[in-house]
N, C-alpha and C positions, 0 to 999 in steps of 0.2 A: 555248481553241480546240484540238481533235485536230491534233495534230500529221502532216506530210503529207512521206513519201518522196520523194525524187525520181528522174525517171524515168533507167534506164537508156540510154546513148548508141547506137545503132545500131536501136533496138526501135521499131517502130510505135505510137503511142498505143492503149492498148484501155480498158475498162472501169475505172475502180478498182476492186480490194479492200480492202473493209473487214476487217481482222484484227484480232479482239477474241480475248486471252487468256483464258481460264478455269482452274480448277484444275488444280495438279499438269500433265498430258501432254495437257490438250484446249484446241485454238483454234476458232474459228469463221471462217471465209471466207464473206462478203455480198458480191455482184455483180449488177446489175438486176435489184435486189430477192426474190433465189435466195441462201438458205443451206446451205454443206457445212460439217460439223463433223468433224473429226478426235479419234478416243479419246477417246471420253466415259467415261474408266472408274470405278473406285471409290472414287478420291480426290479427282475432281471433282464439280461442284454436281449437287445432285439431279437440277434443269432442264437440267443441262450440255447434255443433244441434243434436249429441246425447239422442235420448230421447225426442223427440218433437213429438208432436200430431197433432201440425199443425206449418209451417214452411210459415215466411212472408218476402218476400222482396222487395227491394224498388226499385232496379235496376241493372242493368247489372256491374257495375264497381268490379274488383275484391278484393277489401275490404270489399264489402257487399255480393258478389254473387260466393261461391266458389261452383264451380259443383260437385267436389268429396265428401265436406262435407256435400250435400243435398243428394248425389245419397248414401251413407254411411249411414245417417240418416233414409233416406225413405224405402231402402232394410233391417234395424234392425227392423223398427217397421212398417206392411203391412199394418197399417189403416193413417198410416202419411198423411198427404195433405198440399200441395203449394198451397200459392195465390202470384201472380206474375206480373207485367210485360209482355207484349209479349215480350219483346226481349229477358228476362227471362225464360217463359213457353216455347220456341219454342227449347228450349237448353234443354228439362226436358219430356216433354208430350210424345213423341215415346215411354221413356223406363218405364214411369207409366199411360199406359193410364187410364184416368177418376180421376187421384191425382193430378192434375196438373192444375189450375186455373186463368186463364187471367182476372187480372182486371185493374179498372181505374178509373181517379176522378169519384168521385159520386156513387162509387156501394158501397153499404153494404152486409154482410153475415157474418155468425156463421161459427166460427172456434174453435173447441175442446172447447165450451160452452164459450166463447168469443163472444161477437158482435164486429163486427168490421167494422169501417166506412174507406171509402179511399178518400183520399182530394190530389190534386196538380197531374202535368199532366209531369211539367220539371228540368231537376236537373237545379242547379244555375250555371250560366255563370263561367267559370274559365278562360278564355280568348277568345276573339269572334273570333280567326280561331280555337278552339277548339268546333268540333258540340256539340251541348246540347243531351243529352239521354232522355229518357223517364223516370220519378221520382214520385213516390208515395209516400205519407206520410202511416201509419196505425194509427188511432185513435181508441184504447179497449177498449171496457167496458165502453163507454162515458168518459173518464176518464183519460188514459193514451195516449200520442201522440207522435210519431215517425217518424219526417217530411224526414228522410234517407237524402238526399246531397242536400237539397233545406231549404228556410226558408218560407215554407209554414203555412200562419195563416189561420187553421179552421174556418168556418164559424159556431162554436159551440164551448162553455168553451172547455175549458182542467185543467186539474185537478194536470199533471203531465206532464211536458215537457222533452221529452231526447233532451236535448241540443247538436246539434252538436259546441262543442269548438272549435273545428280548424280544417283548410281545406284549399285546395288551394287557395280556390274560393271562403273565409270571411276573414273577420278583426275584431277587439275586437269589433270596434263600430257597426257594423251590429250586430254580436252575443248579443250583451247586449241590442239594441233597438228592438231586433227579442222577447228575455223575456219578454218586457215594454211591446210589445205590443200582443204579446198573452196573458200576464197577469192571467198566469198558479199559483196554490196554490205555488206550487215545480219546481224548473229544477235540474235533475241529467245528468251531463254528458254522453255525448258518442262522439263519433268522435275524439278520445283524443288518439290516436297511435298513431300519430309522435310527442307528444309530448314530452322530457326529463321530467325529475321530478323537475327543473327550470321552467320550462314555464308551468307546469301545477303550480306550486305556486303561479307566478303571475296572472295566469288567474283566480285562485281559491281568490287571495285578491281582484282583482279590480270586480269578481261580488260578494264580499260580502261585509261587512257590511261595510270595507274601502274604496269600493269604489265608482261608481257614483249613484249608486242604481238601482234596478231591480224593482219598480213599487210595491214593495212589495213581491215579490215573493223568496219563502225562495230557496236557490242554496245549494248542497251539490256534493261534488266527493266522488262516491263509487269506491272501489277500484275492480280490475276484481277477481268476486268468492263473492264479498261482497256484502247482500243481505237487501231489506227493506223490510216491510210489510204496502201496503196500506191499508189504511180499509179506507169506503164511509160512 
């Protein structure tokens, strides 16, 4: 049996989301019967955005931003729509005009019956002669939050944090004081592709219950295909 969240105290019931992991930095959010995919990029499954209604990325690096598997995705299905990045949308808009959407902190909009908010402006430093890109978070449904290559804290709860695990450009003590202090219900991994299945164990014991502690917030690794269901 899918195992099933429980709802947050003060929150109105609404729809569940369906949150199915996939490779490396891309999830899937299902909601009456409407999918948005987040960063289908180069080290997720081929089909990673297959099937998407509305397609979100966070920025140009190509683990989050593969052009074939958005231009694949938008050409299967003619009502698909990006939200983006310019340096994202400017690689995309020629060949879908009017499906192709540039955003940045602070803009909110509906995507395939999703609200979605966008927080943070720059990916995180991976070394200062290496320039910084441009990096957006997406926060769904008041609820789910997906900071992409930065450790951006909302200026608003979150309910559900995709944790980026590892990167060039974090160390365990950032990743675990990045949880404390959003102070999210849940963190499910992402950003977990170059990890072995060694260092995803140790990372998976030192944010749980063995280790220094996450502020409360419960941690789980789904594995890629393997699905939750939140309900609010």
């Amino acid at each position: 049996m899918e195992p099933s969240t429980p709802a947050a105290p003060g929150r109105e019931p609404s729809s569940p989301i369906r949150l199915t992991k996939q490779g490396h930095a891309s999830v899937r959010l299902e909601k009456d019967g409407r999918a948005l995919v987040i960063d289908p990029g180069g080290f997720s499954e081929q089909e990673a955005a297959l099937g998407a209604d509305a397609l979100l990325v966070t920025h140009e690096h190509a683990d989050h931003f593969d052009e074939l598997r958005l231009r694949a995705a938008m050409e299967a299905n003619p009502a698909a729509e990006i939200w983006t990045p310019r340096s994202v949308a400017e690689q995309l808009s020629g060949a879908f005009p009017g499906r192709v959407h540039t955003v940045g902190d602070g803009d909110l909009f509906r995507a395939a019956g999703f609200d979605v908010e966008v927080h943070g402006e720059l990916h995180a430093v991976i070394h200062p002669d290496i320039p910084r890109v441009t990096n957006v978070g997406f926060r769904v449904d008041g609820s789910v939050f997906h900071p992409g290559d930065a450790l951006t804290v909302p200026a608003a709860p979150v309910e559900t944090l995709l944790l980026p695990l590892h990167a060039p450009w974090s160390k365990l003590s950032e990743v675990l004081d990045y949880v404390r202090e959003v102070r999210p219900l849940r963190a499910y991994d992402v950003h977990d592709g170059l990890l072995a299945e060694q260092g995803l164990a140790v990372y998976e014991r030192l944010l749980g219950p063995g280790g220094p502690g996450t502020a409360g917030a419960g941690h789980e690794r789904l594995a890629p295909g393997e699905s939750v269901t939140l309900t609010r």
